[in-house]
C-alpha positions as CSV (number, residue, x, y, z in Angstrom):
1,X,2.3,-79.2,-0.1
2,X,3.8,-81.2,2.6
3,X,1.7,-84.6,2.7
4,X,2.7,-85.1,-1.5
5,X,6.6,-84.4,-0.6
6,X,6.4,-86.8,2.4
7,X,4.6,-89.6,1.1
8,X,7.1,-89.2,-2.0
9,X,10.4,-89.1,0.3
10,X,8.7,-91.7,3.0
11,X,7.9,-94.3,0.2
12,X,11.7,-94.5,-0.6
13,X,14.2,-97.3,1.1
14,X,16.8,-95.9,2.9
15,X,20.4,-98.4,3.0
16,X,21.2,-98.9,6.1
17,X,25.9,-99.1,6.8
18,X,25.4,-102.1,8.9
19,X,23.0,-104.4,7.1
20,X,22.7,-105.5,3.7
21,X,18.8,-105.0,2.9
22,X,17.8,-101.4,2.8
23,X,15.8,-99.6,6.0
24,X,12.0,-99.2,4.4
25,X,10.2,-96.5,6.1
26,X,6.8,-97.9,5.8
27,X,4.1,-95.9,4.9
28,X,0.6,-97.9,5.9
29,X,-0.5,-100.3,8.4
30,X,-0.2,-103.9,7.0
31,X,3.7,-103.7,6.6
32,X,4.5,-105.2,9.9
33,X,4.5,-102.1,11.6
34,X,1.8,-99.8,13.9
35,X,2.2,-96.8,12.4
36,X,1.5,-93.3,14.0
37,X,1.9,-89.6,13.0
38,X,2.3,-86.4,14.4
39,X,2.8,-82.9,14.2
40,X,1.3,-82.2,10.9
41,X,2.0,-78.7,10.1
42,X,-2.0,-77.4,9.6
43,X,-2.2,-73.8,7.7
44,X,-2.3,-71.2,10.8
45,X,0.9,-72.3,13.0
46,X,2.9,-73.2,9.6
47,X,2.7,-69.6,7.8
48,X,6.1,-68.2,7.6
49,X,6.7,-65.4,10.4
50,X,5.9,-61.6,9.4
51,X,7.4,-59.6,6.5
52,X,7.6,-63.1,5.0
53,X,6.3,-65.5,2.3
54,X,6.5,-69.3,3.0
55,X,5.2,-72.2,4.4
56,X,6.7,-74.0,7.6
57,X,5.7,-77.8,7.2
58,X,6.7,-80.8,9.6
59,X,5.9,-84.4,9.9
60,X,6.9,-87.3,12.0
61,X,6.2,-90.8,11.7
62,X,7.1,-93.8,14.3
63,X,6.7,-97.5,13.1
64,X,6.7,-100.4,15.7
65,X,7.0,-104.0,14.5
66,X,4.3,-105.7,15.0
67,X,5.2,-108.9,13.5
68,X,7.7,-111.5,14.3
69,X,9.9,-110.3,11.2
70,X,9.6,-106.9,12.5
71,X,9.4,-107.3,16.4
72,X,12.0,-105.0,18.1
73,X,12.4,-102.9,15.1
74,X,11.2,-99.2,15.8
75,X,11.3,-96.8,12.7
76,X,11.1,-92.4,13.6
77,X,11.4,-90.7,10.2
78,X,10.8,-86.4,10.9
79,X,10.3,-84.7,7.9
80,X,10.7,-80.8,7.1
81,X,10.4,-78.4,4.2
82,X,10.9,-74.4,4.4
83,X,10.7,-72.0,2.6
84,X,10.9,-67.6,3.3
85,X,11.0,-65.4,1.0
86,X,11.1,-61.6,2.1
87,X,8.0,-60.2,1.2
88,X,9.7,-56.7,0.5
89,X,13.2,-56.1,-1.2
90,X,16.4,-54.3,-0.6
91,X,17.1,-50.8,-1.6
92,X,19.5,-52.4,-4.3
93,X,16.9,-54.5,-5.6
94,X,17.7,-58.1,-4.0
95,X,15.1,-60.1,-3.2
96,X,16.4,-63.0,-0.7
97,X,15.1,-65.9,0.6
98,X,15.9,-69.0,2.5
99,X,14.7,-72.8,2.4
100,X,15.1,-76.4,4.1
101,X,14.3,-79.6,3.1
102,X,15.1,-82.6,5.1
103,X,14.5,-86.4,6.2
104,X,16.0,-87.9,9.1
105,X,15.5,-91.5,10.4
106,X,16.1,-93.2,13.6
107,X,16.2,-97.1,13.2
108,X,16.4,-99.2,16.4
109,X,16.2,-103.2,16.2
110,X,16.8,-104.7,19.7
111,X,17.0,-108.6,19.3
112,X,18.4,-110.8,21.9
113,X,21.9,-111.1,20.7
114,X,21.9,-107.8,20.5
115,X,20.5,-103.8,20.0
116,X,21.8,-101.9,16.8
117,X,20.8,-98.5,16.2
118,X,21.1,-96.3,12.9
119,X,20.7,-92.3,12.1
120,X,20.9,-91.1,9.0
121,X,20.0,-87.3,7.9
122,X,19.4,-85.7,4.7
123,X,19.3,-82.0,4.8
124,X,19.4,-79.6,1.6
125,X,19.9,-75.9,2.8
126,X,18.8,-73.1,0.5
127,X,20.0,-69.8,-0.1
128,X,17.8,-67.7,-2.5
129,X,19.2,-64.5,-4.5
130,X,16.8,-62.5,-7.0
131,X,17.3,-59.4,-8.7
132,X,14.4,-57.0,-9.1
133,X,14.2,-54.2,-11.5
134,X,13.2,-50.5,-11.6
135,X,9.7,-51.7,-12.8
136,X,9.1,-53.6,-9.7
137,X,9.8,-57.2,-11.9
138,X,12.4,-60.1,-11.3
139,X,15.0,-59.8,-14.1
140,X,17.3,-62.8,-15.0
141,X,16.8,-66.0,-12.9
142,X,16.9,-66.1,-9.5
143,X,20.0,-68.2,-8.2
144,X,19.3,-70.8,-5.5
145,X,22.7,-72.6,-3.4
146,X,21.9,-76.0,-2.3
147,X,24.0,-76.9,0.3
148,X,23.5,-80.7,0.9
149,X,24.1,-83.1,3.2
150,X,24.1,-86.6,3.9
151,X,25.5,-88.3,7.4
152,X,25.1,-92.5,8.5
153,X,25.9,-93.0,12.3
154,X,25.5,-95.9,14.5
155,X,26.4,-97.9,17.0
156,X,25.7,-101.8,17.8
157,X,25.8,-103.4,21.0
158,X,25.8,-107.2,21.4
159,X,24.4,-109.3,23.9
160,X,27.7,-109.0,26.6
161,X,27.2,-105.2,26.1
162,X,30.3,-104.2,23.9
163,X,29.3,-101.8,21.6
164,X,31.0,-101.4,18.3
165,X,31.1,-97.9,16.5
166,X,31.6,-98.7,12.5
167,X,32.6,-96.4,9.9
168,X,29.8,-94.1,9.7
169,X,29.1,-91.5,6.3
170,X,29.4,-87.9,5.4
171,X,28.7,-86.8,2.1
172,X,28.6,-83.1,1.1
173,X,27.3,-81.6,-2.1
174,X,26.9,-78.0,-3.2
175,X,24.9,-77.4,-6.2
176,X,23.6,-73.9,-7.8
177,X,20.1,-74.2,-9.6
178,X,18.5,-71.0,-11.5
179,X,14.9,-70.8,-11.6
180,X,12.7,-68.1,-13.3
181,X,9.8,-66.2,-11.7
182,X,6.8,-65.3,-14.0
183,X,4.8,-61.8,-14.2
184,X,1.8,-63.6,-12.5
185,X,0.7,-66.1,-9.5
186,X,2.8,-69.0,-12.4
187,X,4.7,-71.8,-11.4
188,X,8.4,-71.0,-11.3
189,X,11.0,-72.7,-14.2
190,X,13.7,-74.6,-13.1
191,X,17.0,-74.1,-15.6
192,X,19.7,-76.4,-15.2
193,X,21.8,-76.9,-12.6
194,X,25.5,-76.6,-12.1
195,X,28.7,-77.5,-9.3
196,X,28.5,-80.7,-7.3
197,X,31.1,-83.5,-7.4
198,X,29.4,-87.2,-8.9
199,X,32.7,-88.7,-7.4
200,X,32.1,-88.1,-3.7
201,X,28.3,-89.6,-3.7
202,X,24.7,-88.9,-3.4
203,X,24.8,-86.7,-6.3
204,X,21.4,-87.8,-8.2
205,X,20.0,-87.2,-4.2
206,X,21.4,-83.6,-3.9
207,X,19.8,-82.9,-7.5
208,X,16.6,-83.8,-7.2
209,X,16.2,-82.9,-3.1
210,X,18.0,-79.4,-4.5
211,X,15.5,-79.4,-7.0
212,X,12.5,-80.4,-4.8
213,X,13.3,-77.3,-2.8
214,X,14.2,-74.9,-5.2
215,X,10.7,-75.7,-6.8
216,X,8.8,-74.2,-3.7
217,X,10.8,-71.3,-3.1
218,X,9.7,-70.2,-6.7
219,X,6.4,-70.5,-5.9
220,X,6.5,-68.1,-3.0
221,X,9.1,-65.9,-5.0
222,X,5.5,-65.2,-7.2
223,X,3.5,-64.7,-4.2
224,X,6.0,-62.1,-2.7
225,X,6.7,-60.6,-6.1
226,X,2.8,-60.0,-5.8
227,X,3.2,-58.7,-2.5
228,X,6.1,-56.2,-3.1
229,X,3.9,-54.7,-6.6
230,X,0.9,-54.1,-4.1
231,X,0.7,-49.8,-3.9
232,X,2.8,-48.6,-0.7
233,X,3.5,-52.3,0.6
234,X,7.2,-51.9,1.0
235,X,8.0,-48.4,-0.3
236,X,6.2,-44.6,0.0
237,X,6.7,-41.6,-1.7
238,X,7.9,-38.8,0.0
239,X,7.6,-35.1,-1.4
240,X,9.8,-31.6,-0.3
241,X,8.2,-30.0,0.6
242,X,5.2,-31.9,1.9
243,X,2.0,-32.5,1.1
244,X,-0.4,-29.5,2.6
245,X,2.5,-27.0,3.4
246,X,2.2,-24.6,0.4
247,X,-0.3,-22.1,-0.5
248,X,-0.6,-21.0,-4.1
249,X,-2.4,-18.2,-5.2
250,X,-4.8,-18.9,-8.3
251,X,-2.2,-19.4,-11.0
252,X,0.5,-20.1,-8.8
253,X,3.4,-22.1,-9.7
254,X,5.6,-24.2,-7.2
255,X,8.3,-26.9,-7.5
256,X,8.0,-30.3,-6.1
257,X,10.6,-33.0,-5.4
258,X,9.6,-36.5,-5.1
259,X,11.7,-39.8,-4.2
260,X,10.7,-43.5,-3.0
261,X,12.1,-44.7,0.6
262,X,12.0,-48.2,1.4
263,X,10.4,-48.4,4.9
264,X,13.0,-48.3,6.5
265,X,14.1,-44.1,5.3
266,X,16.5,-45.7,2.3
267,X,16.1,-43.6,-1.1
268,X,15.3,-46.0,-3.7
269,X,15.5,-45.3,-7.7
270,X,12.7,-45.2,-9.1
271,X,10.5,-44.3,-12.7
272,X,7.6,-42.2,-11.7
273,X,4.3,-41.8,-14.6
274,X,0.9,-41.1,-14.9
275,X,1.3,-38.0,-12.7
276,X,-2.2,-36.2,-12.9
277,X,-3.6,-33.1,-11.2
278,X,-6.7,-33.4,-9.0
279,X,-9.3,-30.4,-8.3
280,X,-12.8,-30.3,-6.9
281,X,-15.4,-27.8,-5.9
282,X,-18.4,-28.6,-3.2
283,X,-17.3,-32.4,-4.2
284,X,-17.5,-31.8,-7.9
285,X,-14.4,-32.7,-9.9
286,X,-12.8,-29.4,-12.0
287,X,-10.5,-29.8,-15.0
288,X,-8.8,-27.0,-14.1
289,X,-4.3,-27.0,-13.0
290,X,-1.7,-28.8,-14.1
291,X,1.6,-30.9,-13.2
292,X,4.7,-31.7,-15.6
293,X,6.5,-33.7,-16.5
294,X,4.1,-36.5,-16.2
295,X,6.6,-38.7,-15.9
296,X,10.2,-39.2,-15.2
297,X,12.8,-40.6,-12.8
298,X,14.8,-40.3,-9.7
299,X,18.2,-41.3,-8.5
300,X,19.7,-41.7,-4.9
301,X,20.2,-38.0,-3.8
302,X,18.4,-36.8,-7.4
303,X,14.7,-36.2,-6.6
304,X,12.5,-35.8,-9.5
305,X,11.2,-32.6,-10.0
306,X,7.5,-32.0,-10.5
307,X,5.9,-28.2,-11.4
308,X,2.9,-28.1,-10.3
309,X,0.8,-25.3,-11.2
310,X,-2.8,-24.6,-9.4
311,X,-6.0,-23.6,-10.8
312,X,-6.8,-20.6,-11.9
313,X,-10.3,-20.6,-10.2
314,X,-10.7,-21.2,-6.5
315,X,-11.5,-25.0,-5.2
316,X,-11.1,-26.3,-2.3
317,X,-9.2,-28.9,-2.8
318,X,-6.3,-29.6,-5.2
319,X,-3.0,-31.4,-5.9
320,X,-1.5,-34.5,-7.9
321,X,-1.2,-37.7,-7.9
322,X,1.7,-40.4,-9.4
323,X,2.4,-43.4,-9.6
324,X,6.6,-45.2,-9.9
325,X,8.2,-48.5,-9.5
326,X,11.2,-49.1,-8.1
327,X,13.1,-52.2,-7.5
328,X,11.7,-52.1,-3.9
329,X,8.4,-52.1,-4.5
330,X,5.5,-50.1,-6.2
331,X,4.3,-47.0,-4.7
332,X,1.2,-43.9,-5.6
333,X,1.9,-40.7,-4.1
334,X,-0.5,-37.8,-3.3
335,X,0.4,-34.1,-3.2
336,X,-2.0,-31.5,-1.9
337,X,-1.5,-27.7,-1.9
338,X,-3.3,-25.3,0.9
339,X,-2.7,-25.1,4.6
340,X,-4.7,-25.6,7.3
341,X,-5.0,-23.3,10.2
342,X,-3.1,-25.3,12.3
343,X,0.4,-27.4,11.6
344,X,1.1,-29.7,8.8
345,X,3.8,-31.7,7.9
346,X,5.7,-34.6,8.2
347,X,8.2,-35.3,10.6
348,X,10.1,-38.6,10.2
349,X,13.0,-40.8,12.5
350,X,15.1,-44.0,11.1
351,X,17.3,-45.8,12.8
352,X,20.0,-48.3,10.7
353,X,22.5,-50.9,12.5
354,X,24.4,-51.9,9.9
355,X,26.0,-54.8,12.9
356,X,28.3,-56.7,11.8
357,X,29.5,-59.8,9.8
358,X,32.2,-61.9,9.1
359,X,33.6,-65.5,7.8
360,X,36.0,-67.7,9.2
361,X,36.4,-71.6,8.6
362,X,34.2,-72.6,11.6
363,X,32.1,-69.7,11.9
364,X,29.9,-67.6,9.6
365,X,28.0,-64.4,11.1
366,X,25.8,-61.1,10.5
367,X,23.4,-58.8,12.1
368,X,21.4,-56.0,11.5
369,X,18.5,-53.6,12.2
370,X,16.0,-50.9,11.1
371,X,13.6,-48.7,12.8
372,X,12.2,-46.1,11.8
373,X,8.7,-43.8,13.1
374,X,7.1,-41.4,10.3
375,X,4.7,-39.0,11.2
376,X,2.2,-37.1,8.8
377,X,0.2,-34.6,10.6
378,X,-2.5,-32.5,8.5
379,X,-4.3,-29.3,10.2
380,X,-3.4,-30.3,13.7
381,X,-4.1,-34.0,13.4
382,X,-1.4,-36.7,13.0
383,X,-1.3,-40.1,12.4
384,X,2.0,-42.2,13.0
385,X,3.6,-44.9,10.5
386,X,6.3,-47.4,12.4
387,X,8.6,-50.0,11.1
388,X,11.1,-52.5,12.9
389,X,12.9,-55.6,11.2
390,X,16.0,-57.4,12.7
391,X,17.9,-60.1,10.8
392,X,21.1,-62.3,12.9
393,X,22.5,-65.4,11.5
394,X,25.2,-67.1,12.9
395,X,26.4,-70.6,11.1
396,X,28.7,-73.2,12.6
397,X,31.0,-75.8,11.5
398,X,33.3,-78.6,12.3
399,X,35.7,-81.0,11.4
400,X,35.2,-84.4,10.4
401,X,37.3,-86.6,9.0
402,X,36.4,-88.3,5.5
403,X,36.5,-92.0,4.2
404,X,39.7,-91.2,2.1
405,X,41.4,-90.0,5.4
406,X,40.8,-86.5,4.5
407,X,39.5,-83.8,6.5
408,X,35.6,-81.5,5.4
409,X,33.7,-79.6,7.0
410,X,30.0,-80.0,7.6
411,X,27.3,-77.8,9.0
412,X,26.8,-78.0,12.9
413,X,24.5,-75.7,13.6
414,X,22.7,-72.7,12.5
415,X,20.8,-70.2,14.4
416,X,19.1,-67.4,13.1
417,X,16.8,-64.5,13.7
418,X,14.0,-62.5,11.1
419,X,10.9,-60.8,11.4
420,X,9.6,-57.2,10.3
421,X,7.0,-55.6,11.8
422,X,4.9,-52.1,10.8
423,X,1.8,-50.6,12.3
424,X,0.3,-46.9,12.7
425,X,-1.4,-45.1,15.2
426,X,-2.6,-41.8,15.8
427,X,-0.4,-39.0,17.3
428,X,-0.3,-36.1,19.1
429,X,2.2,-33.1,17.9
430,X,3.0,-30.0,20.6
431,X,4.8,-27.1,19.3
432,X,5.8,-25.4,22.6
433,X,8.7,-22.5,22.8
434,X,10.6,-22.8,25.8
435,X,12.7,-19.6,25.6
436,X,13.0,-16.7,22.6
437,X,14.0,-17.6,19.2
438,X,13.5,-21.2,20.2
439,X,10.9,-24.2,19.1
440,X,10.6,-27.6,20.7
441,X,8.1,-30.4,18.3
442,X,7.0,-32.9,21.4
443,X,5.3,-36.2,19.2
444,X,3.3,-38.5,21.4
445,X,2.0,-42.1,20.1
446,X,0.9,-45.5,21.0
447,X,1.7,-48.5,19.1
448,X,-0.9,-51.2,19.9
449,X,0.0,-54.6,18.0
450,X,3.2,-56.8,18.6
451,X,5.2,-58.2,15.9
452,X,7.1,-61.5,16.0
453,X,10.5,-62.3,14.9
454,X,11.0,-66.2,14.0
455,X,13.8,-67.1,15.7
456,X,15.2,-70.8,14.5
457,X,18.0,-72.9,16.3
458,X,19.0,-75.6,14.3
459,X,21.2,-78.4,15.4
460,X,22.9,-81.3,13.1
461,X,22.0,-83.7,16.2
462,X,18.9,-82.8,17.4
463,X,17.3,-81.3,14.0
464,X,15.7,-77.8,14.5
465,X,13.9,-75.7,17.1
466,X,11.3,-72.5,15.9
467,X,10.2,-70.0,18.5
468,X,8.8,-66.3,18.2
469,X,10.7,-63.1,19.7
470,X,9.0,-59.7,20.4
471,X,9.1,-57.0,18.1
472,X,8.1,-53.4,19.7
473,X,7.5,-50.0,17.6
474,X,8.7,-47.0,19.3
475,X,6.9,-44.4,21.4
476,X,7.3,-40.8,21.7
477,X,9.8,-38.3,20.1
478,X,10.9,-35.0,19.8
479,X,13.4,-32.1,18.4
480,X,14.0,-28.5,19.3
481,X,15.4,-26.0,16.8
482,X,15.6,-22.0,16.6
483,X,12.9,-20.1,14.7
484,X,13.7,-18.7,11.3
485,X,10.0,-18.6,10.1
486,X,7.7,-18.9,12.6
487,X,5.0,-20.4,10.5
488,X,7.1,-23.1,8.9
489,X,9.9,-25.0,11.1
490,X,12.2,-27.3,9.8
491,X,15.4,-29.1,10.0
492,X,17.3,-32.6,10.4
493,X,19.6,-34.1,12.4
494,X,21.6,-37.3,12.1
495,X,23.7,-39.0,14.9
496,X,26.0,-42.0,13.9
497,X,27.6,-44.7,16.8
498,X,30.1,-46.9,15.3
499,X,31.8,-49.5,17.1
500,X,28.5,-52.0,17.2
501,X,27.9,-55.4,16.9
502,X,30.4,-58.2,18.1
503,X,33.1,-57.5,16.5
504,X,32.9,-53.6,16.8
505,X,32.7,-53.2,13.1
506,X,28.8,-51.9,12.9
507,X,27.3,-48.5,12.8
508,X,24.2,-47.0,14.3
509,X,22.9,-43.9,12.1
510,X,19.8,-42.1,13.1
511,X,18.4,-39.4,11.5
512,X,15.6,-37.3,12.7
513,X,13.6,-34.8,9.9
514,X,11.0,-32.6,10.2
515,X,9.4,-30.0,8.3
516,X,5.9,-28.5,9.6
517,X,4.2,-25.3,8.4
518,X,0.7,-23.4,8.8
519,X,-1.2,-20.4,8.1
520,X,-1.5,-17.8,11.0
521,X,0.1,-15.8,13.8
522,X,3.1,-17.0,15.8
523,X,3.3,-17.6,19.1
């Protein structure tokens, strides 16, 4: 992807404030320059960071003149294109993404009645907006804002070392282009595009770099529209009560609730189908029970309810199974009825920092978090879920004055943070009683793997900087409670901060829920 954009963008001239004949960054050796390239972006270090899809590429070339019609001229042209798209959705359905496409040259030409010395900087910034539906498709184009920019500085110093600081440029251009995502692995359609002012300049440029951009970010919108559909990528099923804590006797009816949480604990709405009773004997499937409806849908706070009745023949093992879309993903559930002899259940933490934003002339920011530890334990033996993702962007502007002798504001610098992270593990669960009438769940778990958070600090100066941050999963937990039933124990308990974040506007809510039962004896 990148070496057909940069040969495209490096083959075009480049007009230069201080001279008549444009700047030509050449391309090939035998146009009076020694040519060398760097920092090719290869396909391990440029793969967007995790819970992303994208591609990272960079480029740099540096011409010297080699001729005596180039000697003393020196060419740098660093190229960049980005694109990340969140591989998983909101709990609303928006799917967001973010790109960059831009050129920036460096000409020096030191002569002997003097040095001149240009930069000039084309940057398109892309912000990405799609909406995805309760069947788990984009609906309506998604909208991408081009934010573009063009700047000319320089300086030229003659021979008694004066240096003379013309009128440099700053053009800015905001465009809007809508571009359609297809049911498969399709290239995206571009729609056309709309906003932008052809009186202030470089308006063809913003188009077709906007365009250029918004091009690629469609192409990874399919791959993380592929990615979000996958079964139990982004979202889960959860039941009430959960899977392996009822017995039925033959015949036996029961009532089951089902929703879809994003992974970090937010209820989604979804349409559930194809929900289908499973029953075996010795290994040997038996047609035998029965679930309705067999299909249906749920709200935020409106489970949908599933009757599920068992066979009237013993098996030894039985349940169902279904199937919903959401516009957070795609998800397959299984419920099973029968206890072990020892606990089952699921016990489940989440942890939301809402942060804080906020918008002034200079300064845009926001910040946020999720964490969140789900464990599902079956006749004694558990096996942990986690999930982390943290998200900070903070945007800064200035000043500068205009060729009219007005005043605009341009981008300064942006620096933002994003990464996701999940793993599982297996885990230990205690049930201990400390005193009468009272219950304490200890959970114990190790989290092997690290995640990364890409961390970008971009500059209008000095162009832009990527690095990785840790990302960590949490360890142990616990609750205590008093015992109602001492076979099935059960509760939930939220805690919410506010006053978080910079400004003191976020909120911290964490909500701890568990709900264990077994067959036998208390303690």
């Amino acid at each position: 992807m990148c070496a057909a954009v940069a040969i495209a963008i490096l083959g075009c001239p480049l007009r230069s404030w201080s001279q008549t004949a444009p700047v030509l960054i050449p391309s090939k050796e035998g146009e009076g320059y020694a040519i060398t390239r760097c920092c090719e972006t290869d396909a391990k270090t440029g793969k967007a960071p995790d819970g992303y899809e994208g591609r990272i590429e960079t480029s740099k070339l540096t011409a010297v003149g080699n001729t005596p019609a180039t000697m003393g001229k020196t060419i740098v042209a660093t190229f960049r294109l980005s694109n990340q798209i969140k591989i998983c959705p909101s709990a609303d359905g928006t799917a967001e993404g973010t790109g960059v496409f831009s050129l920036s040259l460096d000409y020096t030409d030191k002569q002997a009645n003097g040095t001149s010395r240009l930069h000039i900087e084309m940057k398109a910034d892309g912000k990405y907006k799609g909406e995805v539906g309760d069947d788990a498709w984009l609906v309506n184009p998604v909208k991408a804002e081009i934010d573009y920019t063009y700047t000319v500085t320089g300086s030229i110093r003659d021979a008694s070392g004066a240096i003379a600081t013309p009128a440099g440029t700053n053009v800015a251009q905001h465009i809007t282009i809508p571009f359609t995502v297809g049911n498969g692995l399709s290239a995206p359609g571009i729609s056309a595009f709309s906003g932008g002012d052809p009186t202030r300049g470089r308006y063809s440029e913003a188009v077709g770099a906007g365009t250029a951009l918004t091009f690629w970010g469609g192409v990874f919108y399919s791959m993380a529209q592929a990615d979000w559909r996958t079964r139990d990528r982004c979202v889960n099923t959860f039941f009430t009560p959960p899977s392996d804590t009822v017995r039925l006797v033959l015949g036996g009816k029961t009532t089951v609730s089902a929703e879809i949480k994003t992974k970090a604990g937010e209820s989604v709405k979804a349409r559930f189908f194809g929900a289908r009773v499973f029953s075996s004997r010795n290994s040997v499937t038996v047609n035998d029970g029965s679930v309705t409806p067999t299909e249906g849908s749920s709200d935020t706070g409106a489970p949908m309810k599933f009757t599920f009745t068992a066979p009237t023949q013993k098996v030894d093992r039985t349940g169902f199974l279904v199937s919903a879309t959401s516009r957070a993903g795609v998800s397959e559930g299984t419920w099973s009825a029968g206890l072990g002899t020892d606990w089952s259940g699921r016990i489940s933490l989440t942890s939301t920092n809402t942060g804080d934003d906020g918008d002034s002339e200079l300064l845009t920011w926001s910040s946020s978090s999720a964490s969140g530890v789900t464990v599902e334990l079956k006749n004694g033996k558990g096996w942990a879920y986690g999930y982390t993702e943290v998200h900070d962007l903070k945007r800064f502007r200035q000043k500068a004055a205009t060729g009219g002798g007005g005043v605009t504001l341009i981008s300064q610098a942006t620096n933002t943070i994003d990464g996701a992270f999940t793993d599982s593990a297996e885990a230990t669960v205690e049930v201990i009683y400390p005193s009468s009438g009272v219950y304490a769940i200890r959970v114990s778990t190790i989290f092997t793997k690290e995640g990364k958070a890409h961390v970008q600090m971009c500059n209008r100066n000095t162009g832009c900087r990527d690095s990785d941050a840790q990302l960590l999963l949490g360890g142990p937990l616990g609750v205590d409670g008093k015992i109602e039933d001492p076979n099935h124990l059960r509760g939930s308990k939220t805690e919410v901060k506010k006053g978080t974040g910079s400004r003191g506007t976020g909120t911290v809510t964490t909500t701890i829920t568990w709900d264990l039962a077994r067959e036998g004896k208390s303690q």
